[in-house]
N, CA, C and O atoms as a MOPAC input file, in Angstrom:
PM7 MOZYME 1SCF
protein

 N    106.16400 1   172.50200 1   137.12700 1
 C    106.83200 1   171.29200 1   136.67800 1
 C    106.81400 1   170.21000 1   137.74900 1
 O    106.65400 1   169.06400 1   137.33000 1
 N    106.96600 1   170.39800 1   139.18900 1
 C    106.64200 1   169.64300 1   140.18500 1
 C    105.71800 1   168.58000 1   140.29700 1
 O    105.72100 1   167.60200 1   141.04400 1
 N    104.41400 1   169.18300 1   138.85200 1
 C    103.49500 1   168.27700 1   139.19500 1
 C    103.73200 1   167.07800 1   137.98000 1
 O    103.15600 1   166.00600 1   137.79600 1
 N    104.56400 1   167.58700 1   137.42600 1
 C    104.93400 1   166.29600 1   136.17800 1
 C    105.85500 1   165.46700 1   137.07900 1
 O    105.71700 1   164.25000 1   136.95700 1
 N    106.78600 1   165.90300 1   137.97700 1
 C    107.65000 1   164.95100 1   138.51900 1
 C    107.13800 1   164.21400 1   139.37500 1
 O    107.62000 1   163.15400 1   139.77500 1
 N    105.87400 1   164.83400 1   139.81100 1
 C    105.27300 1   163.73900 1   141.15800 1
 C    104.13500 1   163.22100 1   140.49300 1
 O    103.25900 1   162.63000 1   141.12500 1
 N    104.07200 1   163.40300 1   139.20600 1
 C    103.20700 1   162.35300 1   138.84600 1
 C    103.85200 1   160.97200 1   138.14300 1
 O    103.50100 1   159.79700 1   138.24800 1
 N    104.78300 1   161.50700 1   137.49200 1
 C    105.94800 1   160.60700 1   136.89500 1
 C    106.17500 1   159.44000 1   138.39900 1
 O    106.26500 1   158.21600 1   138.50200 1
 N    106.19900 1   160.48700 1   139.29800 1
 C    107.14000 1   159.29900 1   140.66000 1
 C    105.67500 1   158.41000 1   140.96000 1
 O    105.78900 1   157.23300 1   141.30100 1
 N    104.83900 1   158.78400 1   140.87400 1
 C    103.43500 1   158.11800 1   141.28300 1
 C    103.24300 1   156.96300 1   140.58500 1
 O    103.02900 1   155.92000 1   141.20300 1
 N    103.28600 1   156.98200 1   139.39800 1
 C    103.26600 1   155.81100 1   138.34200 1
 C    104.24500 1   155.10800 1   138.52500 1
 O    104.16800 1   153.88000 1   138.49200 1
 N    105.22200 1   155.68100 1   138.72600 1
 C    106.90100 1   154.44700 1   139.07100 1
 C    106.59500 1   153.64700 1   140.39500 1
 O    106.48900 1   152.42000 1   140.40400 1
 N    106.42700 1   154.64500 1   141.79300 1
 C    105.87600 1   154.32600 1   142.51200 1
 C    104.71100 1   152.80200 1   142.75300 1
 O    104.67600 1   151.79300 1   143.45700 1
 N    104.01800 1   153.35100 1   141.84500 1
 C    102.61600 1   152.23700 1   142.05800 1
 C    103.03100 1   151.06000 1   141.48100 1
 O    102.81700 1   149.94100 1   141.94700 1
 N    103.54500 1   151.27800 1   140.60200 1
 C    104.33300 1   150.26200 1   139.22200 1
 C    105.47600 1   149.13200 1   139.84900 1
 O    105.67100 1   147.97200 1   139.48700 1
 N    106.32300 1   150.12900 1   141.19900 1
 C    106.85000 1   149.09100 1   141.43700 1
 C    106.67100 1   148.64100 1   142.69500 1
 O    107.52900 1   148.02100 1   143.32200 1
 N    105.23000 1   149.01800 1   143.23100 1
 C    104.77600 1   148.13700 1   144.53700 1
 C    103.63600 1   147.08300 1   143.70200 1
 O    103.30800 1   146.05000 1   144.28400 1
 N    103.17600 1   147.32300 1   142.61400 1
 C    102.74100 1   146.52500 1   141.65200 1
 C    103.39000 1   144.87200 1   141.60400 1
 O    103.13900 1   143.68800 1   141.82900 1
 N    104.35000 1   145.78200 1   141.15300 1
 C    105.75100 1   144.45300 1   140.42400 1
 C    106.33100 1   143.78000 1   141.64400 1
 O    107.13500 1   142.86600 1   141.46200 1
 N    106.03100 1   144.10800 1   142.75800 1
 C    106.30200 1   143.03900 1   143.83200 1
 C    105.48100 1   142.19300 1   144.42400 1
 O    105.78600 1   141.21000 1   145.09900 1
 N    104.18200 1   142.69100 1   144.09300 1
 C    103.20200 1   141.63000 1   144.28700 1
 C    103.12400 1   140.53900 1   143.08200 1
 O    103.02600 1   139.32000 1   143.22100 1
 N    103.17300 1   141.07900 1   142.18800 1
 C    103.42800 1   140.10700 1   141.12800 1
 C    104.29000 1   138.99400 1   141.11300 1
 O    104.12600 1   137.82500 1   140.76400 1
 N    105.62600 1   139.86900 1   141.75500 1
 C    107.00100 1   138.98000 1   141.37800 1
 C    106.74600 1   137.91700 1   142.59100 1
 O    106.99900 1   136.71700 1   142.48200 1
 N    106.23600 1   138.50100 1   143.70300 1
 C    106.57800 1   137.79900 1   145.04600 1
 C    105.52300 1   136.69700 1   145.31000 1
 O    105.70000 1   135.51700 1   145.60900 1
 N    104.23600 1   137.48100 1   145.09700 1
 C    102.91000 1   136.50700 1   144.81600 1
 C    102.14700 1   135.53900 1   143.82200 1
 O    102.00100 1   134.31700 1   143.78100 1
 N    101.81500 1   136.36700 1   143.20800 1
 C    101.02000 1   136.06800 1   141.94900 1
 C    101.99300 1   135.33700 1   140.79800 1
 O    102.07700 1   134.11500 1   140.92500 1
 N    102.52400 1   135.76700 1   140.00700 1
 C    103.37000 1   134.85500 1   139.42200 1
 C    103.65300 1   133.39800 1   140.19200 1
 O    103.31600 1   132.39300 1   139.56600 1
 N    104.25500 1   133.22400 1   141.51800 1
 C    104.34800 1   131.96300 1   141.58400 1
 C    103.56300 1   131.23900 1   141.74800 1
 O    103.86300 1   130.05200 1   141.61900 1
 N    102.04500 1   131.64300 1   142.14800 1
 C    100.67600 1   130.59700 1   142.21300 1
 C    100.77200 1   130.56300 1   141.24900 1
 O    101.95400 1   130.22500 1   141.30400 1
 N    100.58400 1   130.61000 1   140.22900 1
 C    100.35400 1   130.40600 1   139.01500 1
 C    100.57400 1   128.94100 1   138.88000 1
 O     99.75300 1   128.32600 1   138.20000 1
 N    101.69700 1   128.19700 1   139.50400 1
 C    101.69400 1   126.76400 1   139.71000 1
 C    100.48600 1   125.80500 1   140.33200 1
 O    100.35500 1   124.58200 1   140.37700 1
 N     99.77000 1   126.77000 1   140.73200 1
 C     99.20000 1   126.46700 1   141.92800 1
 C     97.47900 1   126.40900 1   141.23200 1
 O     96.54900 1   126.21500 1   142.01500 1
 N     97.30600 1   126.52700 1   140.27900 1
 C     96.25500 1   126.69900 1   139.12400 1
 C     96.00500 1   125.31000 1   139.24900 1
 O     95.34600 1   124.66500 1   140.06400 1
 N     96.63900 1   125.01400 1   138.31700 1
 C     96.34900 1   123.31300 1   137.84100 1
 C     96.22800 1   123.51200 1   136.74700 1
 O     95.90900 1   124.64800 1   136.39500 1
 N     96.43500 1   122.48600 1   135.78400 1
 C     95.97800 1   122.07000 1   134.18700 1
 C     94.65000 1   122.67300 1   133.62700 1
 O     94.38500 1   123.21100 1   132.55200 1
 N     93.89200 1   122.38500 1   134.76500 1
 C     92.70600 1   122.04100 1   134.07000 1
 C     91.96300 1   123.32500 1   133.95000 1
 O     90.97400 1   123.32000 1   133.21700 1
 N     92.34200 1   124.58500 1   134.65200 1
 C     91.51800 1   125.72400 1   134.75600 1
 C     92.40000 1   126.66500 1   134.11000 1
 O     92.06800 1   127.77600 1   133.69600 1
 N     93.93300 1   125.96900 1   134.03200 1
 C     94.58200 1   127.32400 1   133.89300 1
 C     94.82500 1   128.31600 1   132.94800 1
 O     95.33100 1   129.42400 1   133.12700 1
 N     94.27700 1   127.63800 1   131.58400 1
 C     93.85600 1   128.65300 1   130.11500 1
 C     93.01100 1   129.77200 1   130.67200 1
 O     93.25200 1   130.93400 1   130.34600 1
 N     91.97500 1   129.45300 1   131.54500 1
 C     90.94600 1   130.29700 1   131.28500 1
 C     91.72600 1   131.56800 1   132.39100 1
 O     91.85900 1   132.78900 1   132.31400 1
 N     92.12800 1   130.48800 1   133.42100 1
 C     93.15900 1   131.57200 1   134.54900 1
 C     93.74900 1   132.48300 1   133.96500 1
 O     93.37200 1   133.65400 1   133.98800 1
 N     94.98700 1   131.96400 1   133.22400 1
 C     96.00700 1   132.88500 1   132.36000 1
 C     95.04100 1   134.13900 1   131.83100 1
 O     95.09200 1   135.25500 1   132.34700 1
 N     94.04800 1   133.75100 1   130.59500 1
 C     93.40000 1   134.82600 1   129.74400 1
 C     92.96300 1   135.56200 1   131.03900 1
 O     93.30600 1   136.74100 1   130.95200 1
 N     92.38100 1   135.31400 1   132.11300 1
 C     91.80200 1   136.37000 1   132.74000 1
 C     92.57200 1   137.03600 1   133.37200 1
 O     92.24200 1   138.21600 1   133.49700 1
 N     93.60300 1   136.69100 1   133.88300 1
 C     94.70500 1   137.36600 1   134.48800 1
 C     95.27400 1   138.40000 1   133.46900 1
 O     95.56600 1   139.49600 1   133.94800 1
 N     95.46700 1   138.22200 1   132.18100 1
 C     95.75500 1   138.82700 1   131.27700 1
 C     95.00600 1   140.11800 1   131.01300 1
 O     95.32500 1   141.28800 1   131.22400 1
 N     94.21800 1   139.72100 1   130.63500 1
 C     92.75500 1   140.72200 1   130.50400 1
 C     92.95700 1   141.61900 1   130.97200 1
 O     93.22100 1   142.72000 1   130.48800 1
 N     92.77400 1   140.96200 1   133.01400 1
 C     92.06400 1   142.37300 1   133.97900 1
 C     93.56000 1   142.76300 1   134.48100 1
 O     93.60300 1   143.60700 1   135.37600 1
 N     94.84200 1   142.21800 1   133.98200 1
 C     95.72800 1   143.18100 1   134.64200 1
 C     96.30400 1   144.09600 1   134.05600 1
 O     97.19200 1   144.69600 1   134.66300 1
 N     95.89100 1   144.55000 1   132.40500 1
 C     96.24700 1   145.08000 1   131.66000 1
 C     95.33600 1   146.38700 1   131.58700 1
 O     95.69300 1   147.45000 1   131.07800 1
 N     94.30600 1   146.17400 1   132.08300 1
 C     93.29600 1   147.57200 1   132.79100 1
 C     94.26600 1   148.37500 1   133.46200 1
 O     94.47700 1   149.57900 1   133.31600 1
 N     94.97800 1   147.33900 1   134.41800 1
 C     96.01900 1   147.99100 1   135.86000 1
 C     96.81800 1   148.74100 1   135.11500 1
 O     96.82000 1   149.96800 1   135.21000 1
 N     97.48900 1   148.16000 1   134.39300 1
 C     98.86700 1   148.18900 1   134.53500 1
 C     99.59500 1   149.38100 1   133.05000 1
 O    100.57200 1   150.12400 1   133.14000 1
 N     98.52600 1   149.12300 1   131.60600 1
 C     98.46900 1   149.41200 1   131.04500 1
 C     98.57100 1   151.42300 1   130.77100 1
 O     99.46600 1   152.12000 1   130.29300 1
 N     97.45500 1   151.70500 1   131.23600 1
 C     97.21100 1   153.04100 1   131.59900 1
 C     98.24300 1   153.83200 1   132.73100 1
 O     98.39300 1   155.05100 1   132.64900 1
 N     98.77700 1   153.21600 1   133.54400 1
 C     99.75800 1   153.75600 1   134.59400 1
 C    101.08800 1   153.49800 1   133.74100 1
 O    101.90400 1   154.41900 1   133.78900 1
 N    101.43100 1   152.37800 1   132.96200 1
 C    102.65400 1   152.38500 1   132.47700 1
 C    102.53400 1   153.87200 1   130.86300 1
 O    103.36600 1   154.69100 1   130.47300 1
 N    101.66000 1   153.68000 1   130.57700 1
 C    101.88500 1   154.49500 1   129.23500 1
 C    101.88900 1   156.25700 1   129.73600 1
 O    102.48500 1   157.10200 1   129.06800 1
 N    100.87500 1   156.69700 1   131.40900 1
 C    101.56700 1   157.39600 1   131.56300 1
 C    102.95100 1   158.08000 1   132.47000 1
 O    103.29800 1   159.22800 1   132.74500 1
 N    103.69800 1   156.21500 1   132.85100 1
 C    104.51400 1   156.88300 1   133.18400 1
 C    105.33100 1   156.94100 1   132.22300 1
 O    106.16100 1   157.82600 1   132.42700 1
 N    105.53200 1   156.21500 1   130.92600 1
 C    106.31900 1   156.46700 1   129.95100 1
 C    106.09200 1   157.99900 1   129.60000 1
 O    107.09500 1   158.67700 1   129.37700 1
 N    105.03700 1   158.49300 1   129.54800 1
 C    104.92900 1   160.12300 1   128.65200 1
 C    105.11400 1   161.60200 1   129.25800 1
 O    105.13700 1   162.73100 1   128.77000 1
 N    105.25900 1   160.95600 1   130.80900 1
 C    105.91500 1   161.83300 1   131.79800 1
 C    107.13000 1   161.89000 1   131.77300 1
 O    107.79900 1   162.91400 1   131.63300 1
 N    107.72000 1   160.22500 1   131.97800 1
 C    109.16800 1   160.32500 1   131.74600 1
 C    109.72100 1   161.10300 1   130.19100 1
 O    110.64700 1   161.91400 1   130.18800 1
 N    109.23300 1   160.83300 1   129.36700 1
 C    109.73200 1   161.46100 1   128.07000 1
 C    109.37100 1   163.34700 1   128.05100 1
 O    110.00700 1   164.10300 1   127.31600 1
 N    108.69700 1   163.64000 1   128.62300 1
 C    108.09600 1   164.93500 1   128.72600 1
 C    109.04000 1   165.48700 1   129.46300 1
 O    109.46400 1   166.57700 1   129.08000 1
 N    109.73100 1   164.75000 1   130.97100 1
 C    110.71900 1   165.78300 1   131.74100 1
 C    111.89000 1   165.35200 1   131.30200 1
 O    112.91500 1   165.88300 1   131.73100 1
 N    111.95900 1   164.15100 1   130.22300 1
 C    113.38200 1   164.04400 1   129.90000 1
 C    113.82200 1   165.53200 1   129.27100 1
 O    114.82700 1   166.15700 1   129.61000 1
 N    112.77600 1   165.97800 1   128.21800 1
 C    112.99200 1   167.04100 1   127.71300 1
 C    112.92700 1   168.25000 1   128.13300 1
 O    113.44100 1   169.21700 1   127.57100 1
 N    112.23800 1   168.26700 1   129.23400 1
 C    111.77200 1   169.91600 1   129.97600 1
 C    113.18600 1   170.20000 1   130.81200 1
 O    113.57600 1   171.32600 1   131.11900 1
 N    113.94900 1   168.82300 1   131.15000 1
 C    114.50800 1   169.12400 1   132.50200 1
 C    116.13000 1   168.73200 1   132.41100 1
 O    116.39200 1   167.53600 1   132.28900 1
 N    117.13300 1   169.60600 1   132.46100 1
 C    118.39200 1   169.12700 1   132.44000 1
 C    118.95300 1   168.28700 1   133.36600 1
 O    119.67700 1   168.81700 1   134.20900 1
 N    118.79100 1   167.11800 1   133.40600 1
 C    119.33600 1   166.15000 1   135.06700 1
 C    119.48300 1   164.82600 1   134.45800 1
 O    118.80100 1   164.20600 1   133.64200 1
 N    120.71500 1   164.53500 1   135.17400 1
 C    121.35800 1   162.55700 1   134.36400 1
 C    119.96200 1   161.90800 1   135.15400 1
 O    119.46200 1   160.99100 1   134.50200 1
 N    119.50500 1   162.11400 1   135.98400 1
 C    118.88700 1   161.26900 1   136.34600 1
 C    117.78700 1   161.20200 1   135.39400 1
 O    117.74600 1   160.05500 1   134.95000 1
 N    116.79200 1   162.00500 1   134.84100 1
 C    116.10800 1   161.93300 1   134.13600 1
 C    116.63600 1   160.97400 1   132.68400 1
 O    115.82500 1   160.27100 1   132.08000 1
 N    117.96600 1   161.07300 1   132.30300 1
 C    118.46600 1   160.41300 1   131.04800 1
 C    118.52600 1   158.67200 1   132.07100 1
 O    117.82700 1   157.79700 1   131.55900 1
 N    118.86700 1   158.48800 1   132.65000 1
 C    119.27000 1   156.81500 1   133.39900 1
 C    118.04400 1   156.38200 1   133.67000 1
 O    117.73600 1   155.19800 1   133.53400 1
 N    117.07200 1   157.46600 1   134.15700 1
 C    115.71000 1   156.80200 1   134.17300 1
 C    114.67600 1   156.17500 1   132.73600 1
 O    113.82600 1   155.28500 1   132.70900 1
 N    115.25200 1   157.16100 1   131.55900 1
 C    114.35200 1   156.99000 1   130.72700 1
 C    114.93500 1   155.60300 1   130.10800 1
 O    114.19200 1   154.68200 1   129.77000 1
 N    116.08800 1   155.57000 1   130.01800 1
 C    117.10500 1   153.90500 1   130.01900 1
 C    116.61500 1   153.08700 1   130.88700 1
 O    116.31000 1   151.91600 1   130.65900 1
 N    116.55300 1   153.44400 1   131.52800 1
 C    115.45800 1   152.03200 1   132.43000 1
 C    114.34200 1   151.58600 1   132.50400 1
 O    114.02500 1   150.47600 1   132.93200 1
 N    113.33700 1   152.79800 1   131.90100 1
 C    112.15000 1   152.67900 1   131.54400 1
 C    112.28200 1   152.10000 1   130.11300 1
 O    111.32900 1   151.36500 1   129.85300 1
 N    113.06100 1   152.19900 1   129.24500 1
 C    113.13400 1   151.49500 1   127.81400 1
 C    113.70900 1   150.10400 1   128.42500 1
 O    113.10300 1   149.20800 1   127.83700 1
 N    114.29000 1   149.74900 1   129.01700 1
 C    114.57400 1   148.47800 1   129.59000 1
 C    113.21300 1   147.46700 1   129.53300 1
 O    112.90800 1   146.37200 1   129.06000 1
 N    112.47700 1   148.76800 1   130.48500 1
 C    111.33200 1   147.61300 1   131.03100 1
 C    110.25900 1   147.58000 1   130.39400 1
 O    109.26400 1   146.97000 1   130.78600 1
 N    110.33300 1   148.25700 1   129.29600 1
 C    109.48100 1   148.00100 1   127.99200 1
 C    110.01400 1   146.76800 1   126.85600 1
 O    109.38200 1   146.22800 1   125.94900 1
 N    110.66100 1   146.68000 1   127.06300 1
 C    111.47500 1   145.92100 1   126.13200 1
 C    111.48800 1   144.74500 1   126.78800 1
 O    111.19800 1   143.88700 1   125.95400 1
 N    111.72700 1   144.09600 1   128.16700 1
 C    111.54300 1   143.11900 1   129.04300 1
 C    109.76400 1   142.81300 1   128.65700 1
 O    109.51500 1   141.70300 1   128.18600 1
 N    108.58400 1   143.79800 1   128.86600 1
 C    107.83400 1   143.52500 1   128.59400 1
 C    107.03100 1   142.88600 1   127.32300 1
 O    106.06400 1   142.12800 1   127.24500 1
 N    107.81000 1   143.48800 1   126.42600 1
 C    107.36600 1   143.06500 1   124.97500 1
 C    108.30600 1   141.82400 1   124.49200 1
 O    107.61800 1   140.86900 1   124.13100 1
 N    109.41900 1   141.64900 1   124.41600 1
 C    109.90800 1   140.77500 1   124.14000 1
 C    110.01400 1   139.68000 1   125.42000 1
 O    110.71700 1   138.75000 1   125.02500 1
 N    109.74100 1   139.53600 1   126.27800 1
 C    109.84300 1   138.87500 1   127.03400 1
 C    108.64900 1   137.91900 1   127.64100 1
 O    108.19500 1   136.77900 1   127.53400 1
 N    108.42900 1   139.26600 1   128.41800 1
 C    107.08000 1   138.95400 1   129.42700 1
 C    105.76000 1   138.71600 1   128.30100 1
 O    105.17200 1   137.66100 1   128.53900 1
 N    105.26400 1   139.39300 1   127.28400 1
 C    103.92400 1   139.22700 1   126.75700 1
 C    104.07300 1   137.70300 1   126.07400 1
 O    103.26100 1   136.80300 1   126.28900 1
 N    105.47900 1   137.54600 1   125.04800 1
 C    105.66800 1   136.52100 1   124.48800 1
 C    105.24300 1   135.15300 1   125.55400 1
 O    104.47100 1   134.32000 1   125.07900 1
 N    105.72900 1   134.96000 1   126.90100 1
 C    105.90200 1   133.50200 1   127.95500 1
 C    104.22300 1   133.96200 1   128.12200 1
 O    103.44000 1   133.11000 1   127.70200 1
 N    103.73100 1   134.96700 1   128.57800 1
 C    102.07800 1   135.07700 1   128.75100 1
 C    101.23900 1   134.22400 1   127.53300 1
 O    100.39700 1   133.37500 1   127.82400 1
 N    101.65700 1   134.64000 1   125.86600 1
 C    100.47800 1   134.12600 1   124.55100 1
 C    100.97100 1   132.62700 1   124.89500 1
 O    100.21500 1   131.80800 1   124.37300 1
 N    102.13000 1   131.97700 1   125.70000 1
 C    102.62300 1   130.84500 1   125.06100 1
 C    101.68600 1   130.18800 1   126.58000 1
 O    101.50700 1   128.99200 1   126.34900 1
 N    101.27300 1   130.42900 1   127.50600 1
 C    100.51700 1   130.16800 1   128.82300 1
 C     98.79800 1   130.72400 1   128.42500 1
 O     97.84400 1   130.33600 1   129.09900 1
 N     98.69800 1   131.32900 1   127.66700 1
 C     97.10900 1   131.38700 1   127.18800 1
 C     97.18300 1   129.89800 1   126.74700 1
 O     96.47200 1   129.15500 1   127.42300 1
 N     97.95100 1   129.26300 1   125.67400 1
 C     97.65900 1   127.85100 1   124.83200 1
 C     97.65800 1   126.82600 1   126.26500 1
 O     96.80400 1   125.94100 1   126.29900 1
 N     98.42400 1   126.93600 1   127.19100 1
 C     98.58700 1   125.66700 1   128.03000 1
 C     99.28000 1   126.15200 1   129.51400 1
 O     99.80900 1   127.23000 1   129.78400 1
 N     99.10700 1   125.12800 1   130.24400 1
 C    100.00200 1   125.37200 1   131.36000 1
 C    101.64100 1   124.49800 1   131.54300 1
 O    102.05200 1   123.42200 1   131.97700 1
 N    102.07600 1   125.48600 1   131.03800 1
 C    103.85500 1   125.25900 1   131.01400 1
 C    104.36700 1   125.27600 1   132.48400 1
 O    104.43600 1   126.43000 1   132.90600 1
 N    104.74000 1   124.34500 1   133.37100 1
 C    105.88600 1   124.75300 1   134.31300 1
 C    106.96400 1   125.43100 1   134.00800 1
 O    107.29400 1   126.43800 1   134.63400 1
 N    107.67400 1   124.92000 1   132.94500 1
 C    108.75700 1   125.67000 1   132.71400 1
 C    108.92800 1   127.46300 1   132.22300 1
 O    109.73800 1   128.37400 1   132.39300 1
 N    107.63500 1   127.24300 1   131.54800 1
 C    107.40500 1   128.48500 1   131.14500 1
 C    107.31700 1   129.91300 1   132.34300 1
 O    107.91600 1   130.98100 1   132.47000 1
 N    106.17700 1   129.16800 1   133.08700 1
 C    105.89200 1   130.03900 1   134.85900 1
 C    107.08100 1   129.99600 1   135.67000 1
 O    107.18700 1   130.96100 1   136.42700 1
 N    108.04700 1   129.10300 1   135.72300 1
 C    109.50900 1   129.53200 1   135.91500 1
 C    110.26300 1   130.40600 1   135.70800 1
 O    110.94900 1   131.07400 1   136.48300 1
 N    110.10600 1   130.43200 1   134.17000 1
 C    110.85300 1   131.56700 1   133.45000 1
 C    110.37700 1   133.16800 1   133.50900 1
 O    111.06600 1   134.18200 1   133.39600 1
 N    108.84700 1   133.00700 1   133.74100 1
 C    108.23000 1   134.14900 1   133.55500 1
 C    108.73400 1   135.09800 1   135.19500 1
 O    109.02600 1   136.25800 1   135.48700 1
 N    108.60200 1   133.79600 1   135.90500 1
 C    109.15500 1   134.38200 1   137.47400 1
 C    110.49400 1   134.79100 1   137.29500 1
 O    110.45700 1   136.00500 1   137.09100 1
 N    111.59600 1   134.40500 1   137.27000 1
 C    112.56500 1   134.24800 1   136.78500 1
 C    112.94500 1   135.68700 1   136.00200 1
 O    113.59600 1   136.61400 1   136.48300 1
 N    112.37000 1   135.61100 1   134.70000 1
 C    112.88500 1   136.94900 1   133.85600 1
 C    112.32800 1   138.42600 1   134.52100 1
 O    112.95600 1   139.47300 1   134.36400 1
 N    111.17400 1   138.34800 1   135.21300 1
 C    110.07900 1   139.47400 1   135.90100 1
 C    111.35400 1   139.60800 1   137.10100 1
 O    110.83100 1   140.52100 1   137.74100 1
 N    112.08900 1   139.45100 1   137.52100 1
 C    113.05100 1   139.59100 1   138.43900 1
 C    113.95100 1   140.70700 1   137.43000 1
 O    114.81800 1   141.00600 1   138.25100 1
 N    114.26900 1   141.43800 1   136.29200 1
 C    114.14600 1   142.11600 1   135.70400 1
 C    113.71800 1   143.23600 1   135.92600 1
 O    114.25400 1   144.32000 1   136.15900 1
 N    112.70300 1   142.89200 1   135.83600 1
 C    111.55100 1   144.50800 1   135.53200 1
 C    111.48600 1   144.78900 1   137.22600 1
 O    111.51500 1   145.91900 1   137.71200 1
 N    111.38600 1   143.45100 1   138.06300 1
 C    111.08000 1   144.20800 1   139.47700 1
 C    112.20900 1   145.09000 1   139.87300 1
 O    111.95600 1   146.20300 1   140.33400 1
 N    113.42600 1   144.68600 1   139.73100 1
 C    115.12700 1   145.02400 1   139.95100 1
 C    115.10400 1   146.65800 1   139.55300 1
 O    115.63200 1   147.57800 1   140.17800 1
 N    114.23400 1   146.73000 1   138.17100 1
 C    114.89500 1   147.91100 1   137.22600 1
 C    113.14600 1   149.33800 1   138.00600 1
 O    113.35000 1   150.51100 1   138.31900 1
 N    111.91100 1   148.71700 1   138.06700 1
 C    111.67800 1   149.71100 1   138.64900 1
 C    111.52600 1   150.07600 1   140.10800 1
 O    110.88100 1   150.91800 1   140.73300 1
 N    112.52200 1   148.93900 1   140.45500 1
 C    113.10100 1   149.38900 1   142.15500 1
 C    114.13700 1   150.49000 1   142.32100 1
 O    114.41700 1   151.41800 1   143.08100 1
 N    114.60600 1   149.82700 1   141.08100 1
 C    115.87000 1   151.53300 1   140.91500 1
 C    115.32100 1   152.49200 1   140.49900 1
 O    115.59200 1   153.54600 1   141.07500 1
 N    114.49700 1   152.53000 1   139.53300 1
 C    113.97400 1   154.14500 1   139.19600 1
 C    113.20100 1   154.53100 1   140.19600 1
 O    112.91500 1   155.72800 1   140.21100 1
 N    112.68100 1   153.69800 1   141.23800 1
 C    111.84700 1   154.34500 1   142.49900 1
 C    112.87600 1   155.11700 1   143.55600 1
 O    112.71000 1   156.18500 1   144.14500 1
 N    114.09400 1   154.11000 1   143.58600 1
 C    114.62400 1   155.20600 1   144.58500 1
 C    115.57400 1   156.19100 1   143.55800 1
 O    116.22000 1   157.00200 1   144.22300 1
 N    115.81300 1   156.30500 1   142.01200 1
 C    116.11900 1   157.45600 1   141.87000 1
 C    115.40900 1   158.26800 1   141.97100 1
 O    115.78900 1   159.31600 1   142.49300 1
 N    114.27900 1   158.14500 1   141.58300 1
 C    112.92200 1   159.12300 1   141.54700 1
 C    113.01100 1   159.83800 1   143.14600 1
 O    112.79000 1   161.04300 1   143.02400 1
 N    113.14000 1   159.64900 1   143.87500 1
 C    112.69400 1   159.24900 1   145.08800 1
 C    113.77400 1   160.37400 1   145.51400 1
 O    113.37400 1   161.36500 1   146.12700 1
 N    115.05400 1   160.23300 1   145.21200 1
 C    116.30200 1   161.07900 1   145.67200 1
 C    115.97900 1   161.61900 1   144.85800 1
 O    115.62800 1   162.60700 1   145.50200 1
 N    115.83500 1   161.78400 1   144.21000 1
 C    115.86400 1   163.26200 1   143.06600 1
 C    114.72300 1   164.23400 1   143.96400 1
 O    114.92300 1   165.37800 1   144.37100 1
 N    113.48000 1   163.40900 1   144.13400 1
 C    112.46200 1   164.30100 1   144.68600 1
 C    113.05900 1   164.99000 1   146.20300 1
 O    112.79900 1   166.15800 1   146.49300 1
 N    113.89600 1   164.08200 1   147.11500 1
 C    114.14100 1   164.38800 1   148.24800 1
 C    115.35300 1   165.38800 1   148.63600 1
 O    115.65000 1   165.83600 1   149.74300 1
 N    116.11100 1   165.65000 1   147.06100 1
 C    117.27200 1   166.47100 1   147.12900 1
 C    116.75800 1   167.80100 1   146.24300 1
 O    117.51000 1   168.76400 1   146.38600 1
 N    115.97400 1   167.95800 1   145.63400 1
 C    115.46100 1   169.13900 1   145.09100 1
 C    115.06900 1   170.04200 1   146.01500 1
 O    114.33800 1   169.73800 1   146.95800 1
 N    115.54300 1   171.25300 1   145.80400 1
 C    115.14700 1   172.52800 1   146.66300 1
 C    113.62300 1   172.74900 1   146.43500 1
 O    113.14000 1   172.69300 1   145.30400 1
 N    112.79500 1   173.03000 1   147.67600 1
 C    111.46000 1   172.78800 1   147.63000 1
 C    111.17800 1   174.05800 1   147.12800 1
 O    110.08100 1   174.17200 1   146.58100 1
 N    111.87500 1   175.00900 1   147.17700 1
 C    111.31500 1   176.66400 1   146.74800 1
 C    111.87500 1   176.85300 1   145.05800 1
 O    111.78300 1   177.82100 1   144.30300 1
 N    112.39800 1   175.66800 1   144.88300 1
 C    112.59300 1   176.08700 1   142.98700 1
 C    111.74600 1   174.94500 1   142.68100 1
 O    111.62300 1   173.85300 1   143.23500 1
 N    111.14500 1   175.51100 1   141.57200 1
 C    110.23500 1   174.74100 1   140.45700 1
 C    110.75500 1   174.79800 1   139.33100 1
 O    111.57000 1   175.54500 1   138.78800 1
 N    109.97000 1   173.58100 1   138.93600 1
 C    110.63800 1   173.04100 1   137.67200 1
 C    110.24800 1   173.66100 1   136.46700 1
 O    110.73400 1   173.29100 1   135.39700 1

């Protein structure tokens, strides 16, 4: 079972050294585009970060749901609440301000997108260090 939990932490892990480059970097150039390129910017940013991001989030969702069930621990239940958080930030949130920045370049919009992504960075900063204590307080000679 060890290897579901350290793969689960791997994806959270990557996901939220991910989400700080995003939050800290990338999102705010986005100002920094200009008018005139920035449709084609947006779609490509879109595109190639959904290669990234896509495949690591779906399996950390199916890990998390897999040891929610294998494994009796609150932490596993607060994590999977936070991972529905940041699905839900993503879909209602984040993809919606992205289709509305494919049509044009919104300031206000790249505000908001910075702005609400302060969210998702917040929520898988916490499941990294629950993940993280959970892994560092588990007895190394019991398996899961």
């Amino acid at each position: 079972m060890s290897f579901w939990i350290l793969t689960h932490f791997t994806c959270t892990a990557f996901m939220t050294g991910l989400i700080w480059i995003i939050q800290i970097v990338h999102y705010p150039l986005f100002n920094q585009v200009g008018k005139d390129h920035f449709i084609e910017y947006e779609k490509l940013h879109t595109f190639k970060i959904t290669w990234i991001v896509a495949p690591v989030m779906l399996l950390e969702l199916s890990t998390a749901i897999f040891l929610l069930f294998k494994i009796d621990n609150s932490i596993f239940y607060i994590n999977i609440i936070l991972l529905i958080a940041i699905w839900l930030c993503t879909f209602f949130i984040q993809i919606p301000q992205h289709q509305k920045l494919a049509r044009g370049f919104y300031p206000k919009t790249i505000k908001q997108l910075v702005q609400y992504n302060w969210i998702r960075t917040i929520l898988w900063t916490v499941r990294t260090g629950l993940l993280f204590f959970l892994l560092a307080h588990t007895n190394t000679s019991h398996t899961y």
